[in-house]
Short mmCIF file of the C-alpha atoms (twelve columns), coordinates in Angstrom:
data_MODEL
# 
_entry.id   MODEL 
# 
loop_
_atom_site.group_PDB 
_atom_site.id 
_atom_site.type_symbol 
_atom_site.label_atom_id 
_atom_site.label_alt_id 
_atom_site.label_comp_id 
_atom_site.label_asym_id 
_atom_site.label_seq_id 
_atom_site.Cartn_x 
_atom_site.Cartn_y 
_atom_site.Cartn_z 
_atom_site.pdbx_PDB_model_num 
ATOM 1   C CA . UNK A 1   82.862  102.759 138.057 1 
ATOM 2   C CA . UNK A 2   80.677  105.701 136.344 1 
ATOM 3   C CA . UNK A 3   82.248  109.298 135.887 1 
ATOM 4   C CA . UNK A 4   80.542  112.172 136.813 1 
ATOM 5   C CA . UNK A 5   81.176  115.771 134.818 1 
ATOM 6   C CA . UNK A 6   82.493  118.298 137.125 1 
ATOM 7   C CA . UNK A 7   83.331  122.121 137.324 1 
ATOM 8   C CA . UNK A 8   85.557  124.077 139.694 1 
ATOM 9   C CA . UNK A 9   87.194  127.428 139.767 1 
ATOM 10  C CA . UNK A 10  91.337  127.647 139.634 1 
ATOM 11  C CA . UNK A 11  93.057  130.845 139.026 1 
ATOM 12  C CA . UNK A 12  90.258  132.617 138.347 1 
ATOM 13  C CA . UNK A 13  88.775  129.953 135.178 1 
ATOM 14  C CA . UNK A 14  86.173  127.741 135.023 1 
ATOM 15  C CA . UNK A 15  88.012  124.040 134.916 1 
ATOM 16  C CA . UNK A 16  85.993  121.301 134.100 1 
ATOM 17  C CA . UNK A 17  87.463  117.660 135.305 1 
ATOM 18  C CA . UNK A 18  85.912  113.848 135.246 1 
ATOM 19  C CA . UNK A 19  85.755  112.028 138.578 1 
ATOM 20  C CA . UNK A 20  86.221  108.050 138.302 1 
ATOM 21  C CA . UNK A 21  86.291  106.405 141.903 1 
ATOM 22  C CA . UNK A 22  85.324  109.073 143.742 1 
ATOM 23  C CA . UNK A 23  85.110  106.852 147.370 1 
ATOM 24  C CA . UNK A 24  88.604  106.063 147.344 1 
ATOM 25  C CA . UNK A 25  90.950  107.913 149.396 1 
ATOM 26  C CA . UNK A 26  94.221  107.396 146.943 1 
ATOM 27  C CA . UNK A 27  94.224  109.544 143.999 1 
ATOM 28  C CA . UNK A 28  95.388  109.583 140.624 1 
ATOM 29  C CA . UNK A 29  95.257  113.014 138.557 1 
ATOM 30  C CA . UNK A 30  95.231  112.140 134.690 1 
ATOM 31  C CA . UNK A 31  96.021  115.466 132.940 1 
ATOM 32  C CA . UNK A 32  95.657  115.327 128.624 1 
ATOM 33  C CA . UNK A 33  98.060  116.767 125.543 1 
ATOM 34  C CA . UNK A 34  98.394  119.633 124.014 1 
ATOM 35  C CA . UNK A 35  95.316  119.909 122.074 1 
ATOM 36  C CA . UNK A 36  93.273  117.184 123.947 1 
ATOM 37  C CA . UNK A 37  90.841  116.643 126.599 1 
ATOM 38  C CA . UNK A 38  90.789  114.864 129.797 1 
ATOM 39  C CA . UNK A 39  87.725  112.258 128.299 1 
ATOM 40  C CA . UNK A 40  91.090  110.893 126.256 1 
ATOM 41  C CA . UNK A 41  91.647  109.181 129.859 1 
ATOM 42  C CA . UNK A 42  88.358  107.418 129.946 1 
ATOM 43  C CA . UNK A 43  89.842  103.653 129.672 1 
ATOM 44  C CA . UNK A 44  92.548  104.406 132.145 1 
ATOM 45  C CA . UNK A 45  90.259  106.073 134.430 1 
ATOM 46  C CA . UNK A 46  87.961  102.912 134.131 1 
ATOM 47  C CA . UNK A 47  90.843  100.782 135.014 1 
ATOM 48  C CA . UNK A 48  92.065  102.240 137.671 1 
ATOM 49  C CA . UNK A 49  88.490  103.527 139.710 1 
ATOM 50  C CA . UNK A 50  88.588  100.309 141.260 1 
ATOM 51  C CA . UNK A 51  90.609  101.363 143.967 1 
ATOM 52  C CA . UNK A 52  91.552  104.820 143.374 1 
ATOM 53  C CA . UNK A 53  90.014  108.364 142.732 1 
ATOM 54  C CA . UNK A 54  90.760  109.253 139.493 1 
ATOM 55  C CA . UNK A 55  90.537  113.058 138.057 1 
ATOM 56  C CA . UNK A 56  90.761  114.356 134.142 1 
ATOM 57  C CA . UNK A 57  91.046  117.943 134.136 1 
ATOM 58  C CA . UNK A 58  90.222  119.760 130.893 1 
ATOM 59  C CA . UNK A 59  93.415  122.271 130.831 1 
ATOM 60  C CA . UNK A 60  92.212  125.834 130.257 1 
ATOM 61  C CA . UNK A 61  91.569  126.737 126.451 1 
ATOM 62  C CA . UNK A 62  90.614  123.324 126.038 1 
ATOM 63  C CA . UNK A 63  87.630  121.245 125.806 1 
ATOM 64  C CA . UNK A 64  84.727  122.265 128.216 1 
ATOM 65  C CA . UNK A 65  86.836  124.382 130.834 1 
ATOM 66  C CA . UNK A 66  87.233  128.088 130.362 1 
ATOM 67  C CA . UNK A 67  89.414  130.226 127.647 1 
ATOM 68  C CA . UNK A 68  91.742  132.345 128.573 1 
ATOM 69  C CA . UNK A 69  91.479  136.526 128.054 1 
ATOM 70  C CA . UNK A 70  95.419  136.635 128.666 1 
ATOM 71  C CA . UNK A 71  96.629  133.912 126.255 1 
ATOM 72  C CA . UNK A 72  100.242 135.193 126.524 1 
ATOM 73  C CA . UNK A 73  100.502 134.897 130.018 1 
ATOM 74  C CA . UNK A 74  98.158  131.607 130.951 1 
ATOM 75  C CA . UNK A 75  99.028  129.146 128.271 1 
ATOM 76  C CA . UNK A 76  102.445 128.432 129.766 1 
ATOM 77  C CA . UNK A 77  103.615 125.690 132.513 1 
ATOM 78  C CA . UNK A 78  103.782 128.028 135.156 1 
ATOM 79  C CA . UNK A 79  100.184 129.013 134.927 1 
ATOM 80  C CA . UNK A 80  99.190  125.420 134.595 1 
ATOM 81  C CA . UNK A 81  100.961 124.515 137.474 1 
ATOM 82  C CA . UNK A 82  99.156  127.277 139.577 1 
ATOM 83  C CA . UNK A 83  95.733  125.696 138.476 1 
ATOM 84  C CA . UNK A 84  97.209  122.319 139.112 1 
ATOM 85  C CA . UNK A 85  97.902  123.414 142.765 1 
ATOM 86  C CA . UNK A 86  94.178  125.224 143.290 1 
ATOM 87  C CA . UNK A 87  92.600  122.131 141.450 1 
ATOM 88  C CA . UNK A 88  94.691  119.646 144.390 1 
ATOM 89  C CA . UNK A 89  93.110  122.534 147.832 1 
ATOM 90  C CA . UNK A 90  89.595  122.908 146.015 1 
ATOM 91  C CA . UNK A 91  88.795  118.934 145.840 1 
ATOM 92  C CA . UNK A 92  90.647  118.331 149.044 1 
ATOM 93  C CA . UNK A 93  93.446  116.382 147.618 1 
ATOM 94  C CA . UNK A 94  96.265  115.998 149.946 1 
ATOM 95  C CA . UNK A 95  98.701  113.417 148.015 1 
ATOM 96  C CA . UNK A 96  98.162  112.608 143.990 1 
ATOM 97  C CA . UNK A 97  99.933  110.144 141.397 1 
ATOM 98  C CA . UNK A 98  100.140 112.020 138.126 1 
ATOM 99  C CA . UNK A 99  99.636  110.497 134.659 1 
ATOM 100 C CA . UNK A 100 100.280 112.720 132.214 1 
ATOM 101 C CA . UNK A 101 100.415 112.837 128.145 1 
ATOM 102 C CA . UNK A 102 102.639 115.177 126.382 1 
ATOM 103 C CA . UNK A 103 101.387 118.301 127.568 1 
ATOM 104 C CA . UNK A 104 100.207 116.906 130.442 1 
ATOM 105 C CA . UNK A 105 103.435 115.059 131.344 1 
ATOM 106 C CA . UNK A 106 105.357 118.633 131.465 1 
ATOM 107 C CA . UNK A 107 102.908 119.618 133.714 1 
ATOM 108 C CA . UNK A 108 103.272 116.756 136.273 1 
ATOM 109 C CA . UNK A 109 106.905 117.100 135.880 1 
ATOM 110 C CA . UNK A 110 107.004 120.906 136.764 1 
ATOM 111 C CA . UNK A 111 104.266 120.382 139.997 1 
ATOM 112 C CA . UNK A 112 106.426 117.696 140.910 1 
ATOM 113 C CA . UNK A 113 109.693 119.562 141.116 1 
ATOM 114 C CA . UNK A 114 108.252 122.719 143.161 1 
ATOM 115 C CA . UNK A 115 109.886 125.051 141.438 1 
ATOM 116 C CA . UNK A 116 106.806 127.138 140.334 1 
ATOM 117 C CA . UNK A 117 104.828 125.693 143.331 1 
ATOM 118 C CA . UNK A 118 106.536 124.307 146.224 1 
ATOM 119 C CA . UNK A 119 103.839 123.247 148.058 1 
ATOM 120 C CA . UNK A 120 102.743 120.633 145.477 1 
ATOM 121 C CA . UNK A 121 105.977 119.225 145.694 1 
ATOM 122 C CA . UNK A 122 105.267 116.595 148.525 1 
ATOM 123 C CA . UNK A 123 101.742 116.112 147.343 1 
ATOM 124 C CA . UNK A 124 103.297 114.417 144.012 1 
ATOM 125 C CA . UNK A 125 103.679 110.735 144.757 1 
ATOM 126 C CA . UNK A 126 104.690 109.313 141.530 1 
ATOM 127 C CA . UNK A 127 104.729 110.552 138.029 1 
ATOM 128 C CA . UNK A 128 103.956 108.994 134.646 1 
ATOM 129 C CA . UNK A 129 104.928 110.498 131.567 1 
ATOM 130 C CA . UNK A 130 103.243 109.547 128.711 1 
ATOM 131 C CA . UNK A 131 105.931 110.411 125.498 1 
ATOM 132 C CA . UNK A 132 107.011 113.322 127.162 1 
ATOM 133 C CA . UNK A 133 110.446 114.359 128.630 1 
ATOM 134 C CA . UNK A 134 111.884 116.921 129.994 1 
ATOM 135 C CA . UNK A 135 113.435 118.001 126.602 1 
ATOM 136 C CA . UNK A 136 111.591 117.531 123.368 1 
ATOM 137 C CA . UNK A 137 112.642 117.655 119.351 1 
ATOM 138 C CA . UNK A 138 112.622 120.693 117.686 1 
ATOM 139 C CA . UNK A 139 111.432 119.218 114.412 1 
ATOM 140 C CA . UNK A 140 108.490 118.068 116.317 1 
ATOM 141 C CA . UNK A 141 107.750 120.432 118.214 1 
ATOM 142 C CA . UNK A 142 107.643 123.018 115.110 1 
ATOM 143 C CA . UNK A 143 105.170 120.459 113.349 1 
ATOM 144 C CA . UNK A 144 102.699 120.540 116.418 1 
ATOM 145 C CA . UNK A 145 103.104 124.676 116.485 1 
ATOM 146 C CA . UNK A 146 102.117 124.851 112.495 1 
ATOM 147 C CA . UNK A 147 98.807  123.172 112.814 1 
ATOM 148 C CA . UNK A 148 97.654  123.734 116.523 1 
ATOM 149 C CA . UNK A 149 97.264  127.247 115.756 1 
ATOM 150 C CA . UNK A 150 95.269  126.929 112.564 1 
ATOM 151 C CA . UNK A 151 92.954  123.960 113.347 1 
ATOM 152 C CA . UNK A 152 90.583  122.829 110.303 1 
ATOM 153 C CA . UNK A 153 87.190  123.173 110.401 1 
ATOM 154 C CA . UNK A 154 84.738  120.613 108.636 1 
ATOM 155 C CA . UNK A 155 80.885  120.019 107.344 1 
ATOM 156 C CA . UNK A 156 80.479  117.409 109.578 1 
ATOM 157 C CA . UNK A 157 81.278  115.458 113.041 1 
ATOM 158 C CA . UNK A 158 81.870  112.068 110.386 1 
ATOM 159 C CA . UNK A 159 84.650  114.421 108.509 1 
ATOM 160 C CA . UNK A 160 86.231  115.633 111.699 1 
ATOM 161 C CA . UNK A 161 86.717  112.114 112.777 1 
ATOM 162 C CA . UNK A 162 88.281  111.156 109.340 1 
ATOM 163 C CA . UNK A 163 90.951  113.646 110.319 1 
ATOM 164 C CA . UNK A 164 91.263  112.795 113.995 1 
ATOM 165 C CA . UNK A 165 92.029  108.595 112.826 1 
ATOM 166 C CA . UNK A 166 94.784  110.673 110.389 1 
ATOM 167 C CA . UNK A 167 96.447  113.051 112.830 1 
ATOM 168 C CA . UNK A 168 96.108  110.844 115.692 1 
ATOM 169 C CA . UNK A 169 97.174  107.871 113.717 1 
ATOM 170 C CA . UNK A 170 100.255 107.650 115.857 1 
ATOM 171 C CA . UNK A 171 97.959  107.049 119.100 1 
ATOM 172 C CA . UNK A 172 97.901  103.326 117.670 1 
ATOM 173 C CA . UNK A 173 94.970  100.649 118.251 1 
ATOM 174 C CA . UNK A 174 91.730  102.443 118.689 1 
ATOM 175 C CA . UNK A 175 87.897  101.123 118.093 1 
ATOM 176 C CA . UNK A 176 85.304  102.520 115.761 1 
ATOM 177 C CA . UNK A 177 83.557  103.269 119.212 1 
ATOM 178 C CA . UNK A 178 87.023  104.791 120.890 1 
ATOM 179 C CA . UNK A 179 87.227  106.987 117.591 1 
ATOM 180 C CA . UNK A 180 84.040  108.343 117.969 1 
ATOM 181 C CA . UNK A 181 84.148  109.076 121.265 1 
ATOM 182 C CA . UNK A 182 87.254  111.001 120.695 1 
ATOM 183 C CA . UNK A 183 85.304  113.051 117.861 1 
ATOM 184 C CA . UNK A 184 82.227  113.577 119.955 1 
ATOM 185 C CA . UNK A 185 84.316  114.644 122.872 1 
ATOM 186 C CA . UNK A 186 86.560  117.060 121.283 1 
ATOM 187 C CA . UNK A 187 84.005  118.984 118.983 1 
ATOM 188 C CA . UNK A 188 82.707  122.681 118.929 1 
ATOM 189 C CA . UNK A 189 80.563  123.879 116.381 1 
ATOM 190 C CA . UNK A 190 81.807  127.312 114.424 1 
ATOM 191 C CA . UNK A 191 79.468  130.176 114.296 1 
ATOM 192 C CA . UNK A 192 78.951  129.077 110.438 1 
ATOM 193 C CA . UNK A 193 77.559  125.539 111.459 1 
ATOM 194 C CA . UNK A 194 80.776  124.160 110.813 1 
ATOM 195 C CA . UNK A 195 83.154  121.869 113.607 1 
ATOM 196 C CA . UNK A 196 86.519  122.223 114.640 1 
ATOM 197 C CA . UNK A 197 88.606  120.433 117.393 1 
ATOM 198 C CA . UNK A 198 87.533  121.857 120.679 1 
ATOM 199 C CA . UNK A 199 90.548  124.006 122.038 1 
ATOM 200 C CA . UNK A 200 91.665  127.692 121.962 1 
ATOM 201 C CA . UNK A 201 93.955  127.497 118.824 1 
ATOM 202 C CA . UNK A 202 95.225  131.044 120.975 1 
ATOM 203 C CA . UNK A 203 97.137  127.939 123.046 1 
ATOM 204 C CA . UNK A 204 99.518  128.095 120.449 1 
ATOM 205 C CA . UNK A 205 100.933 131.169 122.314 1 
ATOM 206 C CA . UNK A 206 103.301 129.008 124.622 1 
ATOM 207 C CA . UNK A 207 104.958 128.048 121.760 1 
ATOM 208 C CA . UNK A 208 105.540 131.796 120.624 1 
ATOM 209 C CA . UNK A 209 105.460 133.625 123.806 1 
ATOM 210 C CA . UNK A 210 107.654 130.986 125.722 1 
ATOM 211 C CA . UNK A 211 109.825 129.016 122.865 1 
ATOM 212 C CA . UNK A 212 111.746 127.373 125.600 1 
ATOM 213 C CA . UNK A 213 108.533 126.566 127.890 1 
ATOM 214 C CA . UNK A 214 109.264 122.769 127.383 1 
ATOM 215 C CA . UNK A 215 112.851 122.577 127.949 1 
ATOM 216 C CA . UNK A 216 112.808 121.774 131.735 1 
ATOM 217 C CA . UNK A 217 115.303 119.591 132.620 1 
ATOM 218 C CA . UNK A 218 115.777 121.796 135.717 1 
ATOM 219 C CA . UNK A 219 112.742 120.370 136.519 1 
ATOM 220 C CA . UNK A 220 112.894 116.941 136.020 1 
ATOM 221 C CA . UNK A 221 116.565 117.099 138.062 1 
ATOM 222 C CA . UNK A 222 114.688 118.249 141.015 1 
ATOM 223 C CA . UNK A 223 112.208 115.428 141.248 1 
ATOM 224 C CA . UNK A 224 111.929 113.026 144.251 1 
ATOM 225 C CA . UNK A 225 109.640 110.492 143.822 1 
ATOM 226 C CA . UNK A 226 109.190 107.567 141.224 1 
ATOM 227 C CA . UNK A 227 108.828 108.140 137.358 1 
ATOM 228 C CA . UNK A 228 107.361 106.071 134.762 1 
ATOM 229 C CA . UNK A 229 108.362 107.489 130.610 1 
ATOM 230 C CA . UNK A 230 106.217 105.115 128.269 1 
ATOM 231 C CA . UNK A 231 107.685 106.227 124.715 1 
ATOM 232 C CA . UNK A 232 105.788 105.549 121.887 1 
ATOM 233 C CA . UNK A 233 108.639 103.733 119.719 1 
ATOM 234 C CA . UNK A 234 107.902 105.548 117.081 1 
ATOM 235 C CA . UNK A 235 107.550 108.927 118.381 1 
ATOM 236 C CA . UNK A 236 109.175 112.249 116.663 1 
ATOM 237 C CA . UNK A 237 108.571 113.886 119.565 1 
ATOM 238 C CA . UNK A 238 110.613 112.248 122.536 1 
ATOM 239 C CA . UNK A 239 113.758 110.460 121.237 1 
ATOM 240 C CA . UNK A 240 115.853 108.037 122.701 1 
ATOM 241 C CA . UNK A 241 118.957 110.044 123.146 1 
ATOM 242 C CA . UNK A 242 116.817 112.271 125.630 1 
ATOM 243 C CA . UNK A 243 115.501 108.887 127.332 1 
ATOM 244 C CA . UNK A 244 118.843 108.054 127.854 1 
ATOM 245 C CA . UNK A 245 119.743 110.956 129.412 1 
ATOM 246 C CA . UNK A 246 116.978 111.057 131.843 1 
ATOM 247 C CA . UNK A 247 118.341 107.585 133.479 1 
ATOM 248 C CA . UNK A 248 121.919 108.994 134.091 1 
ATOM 249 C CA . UNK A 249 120.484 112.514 136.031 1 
ATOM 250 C CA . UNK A 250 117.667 113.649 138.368 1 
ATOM 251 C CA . UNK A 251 115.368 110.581 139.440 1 
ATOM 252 C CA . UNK A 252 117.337 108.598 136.939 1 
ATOM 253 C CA . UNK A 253 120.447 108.747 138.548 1 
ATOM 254 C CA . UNK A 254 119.074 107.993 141.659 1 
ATOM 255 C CA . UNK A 255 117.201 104.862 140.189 1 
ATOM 256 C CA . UNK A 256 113.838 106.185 140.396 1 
ATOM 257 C CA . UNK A 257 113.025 106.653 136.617 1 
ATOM 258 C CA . UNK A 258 112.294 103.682 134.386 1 
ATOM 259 C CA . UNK A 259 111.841 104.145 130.600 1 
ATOM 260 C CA . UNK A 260 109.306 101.638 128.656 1 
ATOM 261 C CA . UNK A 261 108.897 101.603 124.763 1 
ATOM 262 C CA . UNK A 262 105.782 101.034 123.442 1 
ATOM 263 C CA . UNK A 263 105.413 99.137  119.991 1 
ATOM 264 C CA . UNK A 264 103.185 100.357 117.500 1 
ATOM 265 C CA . UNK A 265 102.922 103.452 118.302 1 
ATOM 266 C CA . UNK A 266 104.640 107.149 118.102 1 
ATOM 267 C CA . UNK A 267 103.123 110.180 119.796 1 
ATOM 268 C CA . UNK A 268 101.447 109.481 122.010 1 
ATOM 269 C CA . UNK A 269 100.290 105.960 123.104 1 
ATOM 270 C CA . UNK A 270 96.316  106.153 123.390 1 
ATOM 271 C CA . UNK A 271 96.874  104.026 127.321 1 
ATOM 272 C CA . UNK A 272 93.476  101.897 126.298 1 
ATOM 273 C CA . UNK A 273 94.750  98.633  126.015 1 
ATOM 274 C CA . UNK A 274 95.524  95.651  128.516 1 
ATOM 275 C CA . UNK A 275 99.418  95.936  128.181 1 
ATOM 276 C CA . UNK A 276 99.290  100.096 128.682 1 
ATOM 277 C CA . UNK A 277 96.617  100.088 131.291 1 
ATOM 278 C CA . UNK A 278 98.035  97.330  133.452 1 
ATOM 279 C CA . UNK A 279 101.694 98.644  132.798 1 
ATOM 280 C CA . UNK A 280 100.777 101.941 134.611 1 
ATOM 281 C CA . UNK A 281 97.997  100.536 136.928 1 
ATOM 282 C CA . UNK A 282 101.504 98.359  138.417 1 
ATOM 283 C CA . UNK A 283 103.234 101.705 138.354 1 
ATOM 284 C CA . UNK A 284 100.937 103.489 140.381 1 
ATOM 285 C CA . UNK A 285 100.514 100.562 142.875 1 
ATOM 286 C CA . UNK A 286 103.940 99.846  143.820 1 
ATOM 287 C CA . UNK A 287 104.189 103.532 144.574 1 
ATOM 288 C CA . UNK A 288 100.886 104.156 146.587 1 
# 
């Protein structure tokens, strides 16, 4: 089905989402990494507007939605959440399964606990984490913190994407066309004609403000409902000793998590082909 470009307010910002499937009356809210978009989500959202609503916010500070004036206070979890839970009352969204990458997969986890918002608690009906987990590696974490907050700028769109197929290199199989898209879709252009990646590189505030903002295993012990953790099997940022872990508590213990590895990838798989996108399409189904 064809997406149409949206724009709400939450919290006071100017979020900007895709809507896939917007007929259907089950809903799926696919919510982007770190330093992404929701457009990363396109061949997911594809997939699964057959038969369901599906929404890609753009988090605040990134792509088309709205900076923040307060980086210290906004870019953290608990202020994502808060958007999360004005994003579900302004499009009328009474239950959601989340898909989330990285970023976006601590942000499902905290809505779905209720411990910053209780009320989206019971709207969460399953959640898919996308290499993420409720405790991440340090190592990795300080890698991501050096160059989110000093993105590179370039001449041109053609040497921005050269970069994007190096960093994102990990994401594993994309097309010529999928690469692209990614470049086109996470561009600004610099006051000096130049481009950079398309996010507040103020973002990187969580990471200084809140050093601890991603260790939320609190969290993830409080969840109900069904969870999904695809880890790239080559990822720096989730290992398997946390995986492990997250089978024996919370949802895990209960037998509601299930871990997947995904081969030739690390962080984080790019969900755009057959095996990924039916793999959480069969997710999503068996708990709708």
């Amino acid at each position: 089905m064809s997406m149409t470009s949206n724009y709400v307010t939450c919290a006071g910002h100017e979020i900007h989402f895709t809507e896939w499937g917007g007929g259907h009356s089950s809903t799926v809210i696919a919510w982007h990494g770190l330093a992404r978009t929701g457009r990363d989500f396109d061949e997911l959202a594809s997939h699964l507007s057959t038969r369901y609503r599906v929404i890609c916010p753009d988090t605040i500070g990134r792509g088309l939605s709205q900076w923040s004036s307060n980086p210290v206070n906004d870019y953290q979890l608990s202020f994502y959440a808060r958007i999360a839970a004005e994003l579900f009352d302004q499009l009328n969204i009474a239950k959601a399964h989340w898909v989330g990458t990285s970023m976006g997969g601590a942000i499902g986890t905290v809505c779905a606990s209720g411990l910053f918002q209780p009320g989206l608690k019971p709207r969460i009906q399953s959640l898919t984490l996308n290499d993420n987990a409720p405790q991440l590696a340090d190592a990795a974490i300080a890698r991501i913190r050096a160059y989110a907050g000093n993105p590179p700028a370039f001449a041109s769109v053609t040497a921005l994407e050269a970069f994007y197929r190096q960093v994102y290199k990990p994401f594993g199989a994309l097309s010529d066309a999928q690469w692209r898209r990614l470049a086109e879709t996470s561009t600004r252009r610099l006051p000096d004609g130049r481009v950079t990646p398309h996010y507040d590189p103020a973002m990187v505030q969580q990471f200084i403000s809140h050093p601890d903002d991603y260790l939320i295993w609190q969290h993830y012990d409080a969840i109900t409902v069904p969870v999904l953790c695809l880890r790239g099997a080559e990822s720096d940022l989730v290992l398997r000793e946390t995986t492990d872990d997250m089978l024996l508590r919370g949802p895990g213990a209960k037998g509601l998590t299930q871990v997947v590895e995904i081969s030739g990838c690390g962080h984080a798989p790019a969900l755009n082909v057959p095996d990924q996108l039916n793999r959480v399409a069969a997710f999503v189904d068996a708990a709708n």
